[in-house]
C-alpha positions in Angstrom: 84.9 152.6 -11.1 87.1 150.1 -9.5 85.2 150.8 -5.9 81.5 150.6 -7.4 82.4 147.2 -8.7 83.3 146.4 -5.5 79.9 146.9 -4.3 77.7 145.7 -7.2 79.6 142.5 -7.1 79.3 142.4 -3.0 75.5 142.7 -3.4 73.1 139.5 -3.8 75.8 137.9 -2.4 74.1 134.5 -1.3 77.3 132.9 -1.0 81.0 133.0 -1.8 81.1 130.5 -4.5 81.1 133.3 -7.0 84.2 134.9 -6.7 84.7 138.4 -8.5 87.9 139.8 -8.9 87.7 142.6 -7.9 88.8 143.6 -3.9 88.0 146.2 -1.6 90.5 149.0 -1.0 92.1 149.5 2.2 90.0 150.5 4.8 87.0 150.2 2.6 84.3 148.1 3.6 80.8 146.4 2.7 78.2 144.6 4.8 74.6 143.1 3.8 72.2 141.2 4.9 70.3 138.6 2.8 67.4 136.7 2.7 67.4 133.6 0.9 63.7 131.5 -0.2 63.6 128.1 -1.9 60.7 126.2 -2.4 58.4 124.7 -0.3 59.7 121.8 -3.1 58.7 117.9 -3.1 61.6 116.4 -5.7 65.5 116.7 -6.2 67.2 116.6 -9.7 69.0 113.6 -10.5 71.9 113.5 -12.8 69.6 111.2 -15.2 66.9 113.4 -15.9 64.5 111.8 -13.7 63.1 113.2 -10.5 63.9 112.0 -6.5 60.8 112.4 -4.6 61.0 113.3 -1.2 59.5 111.8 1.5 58.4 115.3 2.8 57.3 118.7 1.4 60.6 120.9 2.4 61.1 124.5 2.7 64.8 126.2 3.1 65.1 129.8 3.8 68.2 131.9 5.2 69.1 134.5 6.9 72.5 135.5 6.0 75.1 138.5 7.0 77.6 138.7 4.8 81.1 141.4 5.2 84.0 142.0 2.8 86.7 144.8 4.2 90.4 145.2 3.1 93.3 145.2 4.5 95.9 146.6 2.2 98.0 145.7 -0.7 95.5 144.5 -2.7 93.7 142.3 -0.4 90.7 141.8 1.7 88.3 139.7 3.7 85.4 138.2 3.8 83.1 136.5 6.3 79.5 135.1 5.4 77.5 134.3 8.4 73.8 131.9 7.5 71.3 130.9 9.8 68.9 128.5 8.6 64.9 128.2 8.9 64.0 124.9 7.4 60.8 123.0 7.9 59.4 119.6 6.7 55.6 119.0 6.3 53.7 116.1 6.2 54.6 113.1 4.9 54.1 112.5 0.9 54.2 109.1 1.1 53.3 107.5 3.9 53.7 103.7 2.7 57.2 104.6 2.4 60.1 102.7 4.5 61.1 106.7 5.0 59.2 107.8 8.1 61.1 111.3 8.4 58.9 113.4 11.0 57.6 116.7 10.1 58.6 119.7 12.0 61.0 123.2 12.1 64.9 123.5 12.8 66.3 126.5 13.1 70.0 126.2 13.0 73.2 127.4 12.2 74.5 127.2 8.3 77.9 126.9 7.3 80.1 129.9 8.4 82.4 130.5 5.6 85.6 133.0 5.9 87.7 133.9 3.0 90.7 136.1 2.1 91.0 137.6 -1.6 94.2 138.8 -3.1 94.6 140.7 -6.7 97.2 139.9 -8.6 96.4 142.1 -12.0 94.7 145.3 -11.8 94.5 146.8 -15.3 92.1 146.8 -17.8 92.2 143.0 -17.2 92.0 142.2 -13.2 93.0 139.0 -12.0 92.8 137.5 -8.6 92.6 134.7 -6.6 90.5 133.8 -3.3 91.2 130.7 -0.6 87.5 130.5 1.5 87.1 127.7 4.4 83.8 126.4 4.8 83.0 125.4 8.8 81.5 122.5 9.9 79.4 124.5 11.8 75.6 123.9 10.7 73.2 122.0 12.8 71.4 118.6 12.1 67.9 117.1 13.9 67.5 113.1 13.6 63.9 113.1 13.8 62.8 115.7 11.2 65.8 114.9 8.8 66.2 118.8 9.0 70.2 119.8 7.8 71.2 123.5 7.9 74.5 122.4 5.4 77.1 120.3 4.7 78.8 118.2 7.8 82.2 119.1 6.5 85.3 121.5 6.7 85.8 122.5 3.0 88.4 124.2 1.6 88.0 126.3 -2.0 90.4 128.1 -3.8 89.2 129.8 -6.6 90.8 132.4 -9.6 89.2 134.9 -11.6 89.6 136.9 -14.1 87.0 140.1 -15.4 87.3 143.6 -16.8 84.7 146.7 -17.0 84.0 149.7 -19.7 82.1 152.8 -19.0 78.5 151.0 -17.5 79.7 147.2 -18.4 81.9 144.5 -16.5 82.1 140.9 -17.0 84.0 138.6 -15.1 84.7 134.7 -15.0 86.0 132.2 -11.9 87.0 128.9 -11.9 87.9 126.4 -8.7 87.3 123.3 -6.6 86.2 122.4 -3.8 88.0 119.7 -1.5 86.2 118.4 2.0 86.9 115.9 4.9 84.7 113.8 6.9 84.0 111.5 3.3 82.6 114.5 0.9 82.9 114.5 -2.6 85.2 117.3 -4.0 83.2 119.2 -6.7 85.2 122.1 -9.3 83.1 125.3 -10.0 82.7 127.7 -12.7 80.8 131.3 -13.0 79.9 133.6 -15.4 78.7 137.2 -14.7 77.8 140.2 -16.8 75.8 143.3 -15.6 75.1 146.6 -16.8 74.2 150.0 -15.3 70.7 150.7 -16.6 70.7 154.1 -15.1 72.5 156.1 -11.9 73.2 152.6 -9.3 70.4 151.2 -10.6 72.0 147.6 -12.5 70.8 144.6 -14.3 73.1 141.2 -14.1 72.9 137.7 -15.4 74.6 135.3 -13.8 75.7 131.6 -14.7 77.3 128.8 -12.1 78.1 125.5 -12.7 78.8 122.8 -9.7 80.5 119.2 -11.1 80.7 116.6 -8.2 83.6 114.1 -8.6 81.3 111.5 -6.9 84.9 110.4 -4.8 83.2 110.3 -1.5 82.1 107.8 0.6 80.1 109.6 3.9 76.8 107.3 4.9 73.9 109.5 5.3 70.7 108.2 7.3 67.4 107.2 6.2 65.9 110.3 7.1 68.3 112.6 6.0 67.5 111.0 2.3 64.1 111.5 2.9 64.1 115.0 3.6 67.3 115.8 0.6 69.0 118.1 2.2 73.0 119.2 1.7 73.3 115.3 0.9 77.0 114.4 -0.7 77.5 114.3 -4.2 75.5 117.6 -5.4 75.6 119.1 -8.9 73.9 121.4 -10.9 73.8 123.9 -13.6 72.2 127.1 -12.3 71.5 130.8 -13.7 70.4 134.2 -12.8 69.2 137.7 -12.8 69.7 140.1 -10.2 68.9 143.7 -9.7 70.6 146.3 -7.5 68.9 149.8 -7.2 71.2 151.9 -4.8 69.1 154.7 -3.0 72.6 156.3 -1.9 76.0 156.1 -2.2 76.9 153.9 0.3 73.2 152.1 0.9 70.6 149.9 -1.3 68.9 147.1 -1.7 69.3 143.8 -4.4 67.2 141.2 -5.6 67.6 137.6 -7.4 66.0 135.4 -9.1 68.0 131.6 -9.6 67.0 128.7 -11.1 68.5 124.9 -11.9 68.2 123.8 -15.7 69.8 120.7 -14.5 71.5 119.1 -11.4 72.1 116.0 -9.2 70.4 116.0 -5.9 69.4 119.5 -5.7 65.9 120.8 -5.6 63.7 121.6 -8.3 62.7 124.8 -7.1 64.0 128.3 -8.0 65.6 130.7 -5.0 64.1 133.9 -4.2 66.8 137.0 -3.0 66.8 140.0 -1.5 69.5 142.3 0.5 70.0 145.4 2.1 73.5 146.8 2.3 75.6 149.3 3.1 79.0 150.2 2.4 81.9 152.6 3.8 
């Protein structure tokens, strides 16, 4: 039971902000890769209720490889790789100071590499995770095209979960803490699935983001226009994902997330899908 876990909470991975607690026995491994959809969208949440309209029509997709494999003793790593395939259209308000160009980047996301360690392992498992987030994502002036955050962050994160017969539930909590004049943010997640039949599962999934707002980065006229990975993001986001597993060790997974609320992130749900295999 411990191992299937291990893969139902790998898959729809679309990034490592939900931290499971449960980790990958030695010399046991897992490997997907994910395709990520959102929008094309014209307005960002604001923390108010009211909209921010976007200077352009914006589409965000990735293409993401993600691998968890451990090590021994009750700990393993992980290593999420994005590549990013944004485009802007034409302008939605041309009378606009704004004059963001339209146009495609293709670029680099933030590479994020993590180790988890558990700490508990009864019928309550406990453990804790440390991921760093790489400056590593690319950034084009003229479109105001940003394939992530222009920061090193660091996360650490606990969690605590348990499973019986075809249920689990599990709950994390942590912060995030970047350089380069970010806001820090603290995170919490909320995950319960069920095994409808033979590796075929249903799961709903909650995540809230909170921004401290403690940052002071300067972020250019187009980069506002287009609303991408600017500083001080919130939001409070759920799920339902879906993981039919044609094997043993391969399947594919599926989610669906929206935002009931947030602070400059877009009104527009993401679309998910995976294959993945494990050994």
């Amino acid at each position: 039971m411990r191992l299937s876990l291990f893969i139902i909470l790998c898959a729809c991975v679309t990034s490592v902000m939900a931290q499971s607690p449960w980790v990958a026995e030695k010399g046991k491994g897992y490997a997907q890769l994910g395709f990520t959809s959102i929008g094309p969208y014209k307005d960002l949440f604001l923390s108010n209720g009211n909209a921010y309209p976007l200077s352009n029509e914006i589409t965000d997709r990735t293409l993401q490889a993600y691998g968890e494999y451990g090590i021994g003793s009750g700990t393993s790593i992980i290593a999420t790789i994005p590549l990013k395939i944004l485009n802007s259209g034409q302008s939605l308000t041309p009378s606009t100071p704004v004059s963001t160009g339209f146009g495609d980047l293709t670029t680099m996301g933030n590479i994020q590499i993590a180790a988890r360690h558990n700490f508990i392992n009864n019928k309550i498992v406990f453990s804790g995770q440390l991921l760093t987030e790489l400056p590593t994502a690319g950034y084009d002036e003229a479109t105001g095209l940003r394939g992530g955050l222009d920061a090193l962050s660091f996360i650490p994160t606990l969690s605590v979960g348990f499973s019986k017969d075809k249920l689990y539930e599990y709950i994390s909590a942590g912060a995030a803490i970047r350089t380069n004049d970010y806001s820090s943010e603290w995170r919490l997640s909320a995950e319960i699935g069920y095994e409808l039949i033979n590796r075929v599962y249903i799961i709903g999934v909650i995540d809230i983001v909170q921004n401290f707002e403690n940052g002071t980065v300067v972020e250019s006229a187009n980069q506002l226009g287009t609303g991408l990975y600017l500083n001080n993001q919130s939001y409070f986001a759920y799920g339902i994902k879906g993981i039919v597993g044609f094997t043993d060790r391969i399947g594919l997974s599926g989610a669906f997330y929206g935002a009931g609320s947030g602070n400059l992130v877009a009104k527009s749900p993401s679309i998910n899908f995976g294959i993945y295999y494990k050994w």
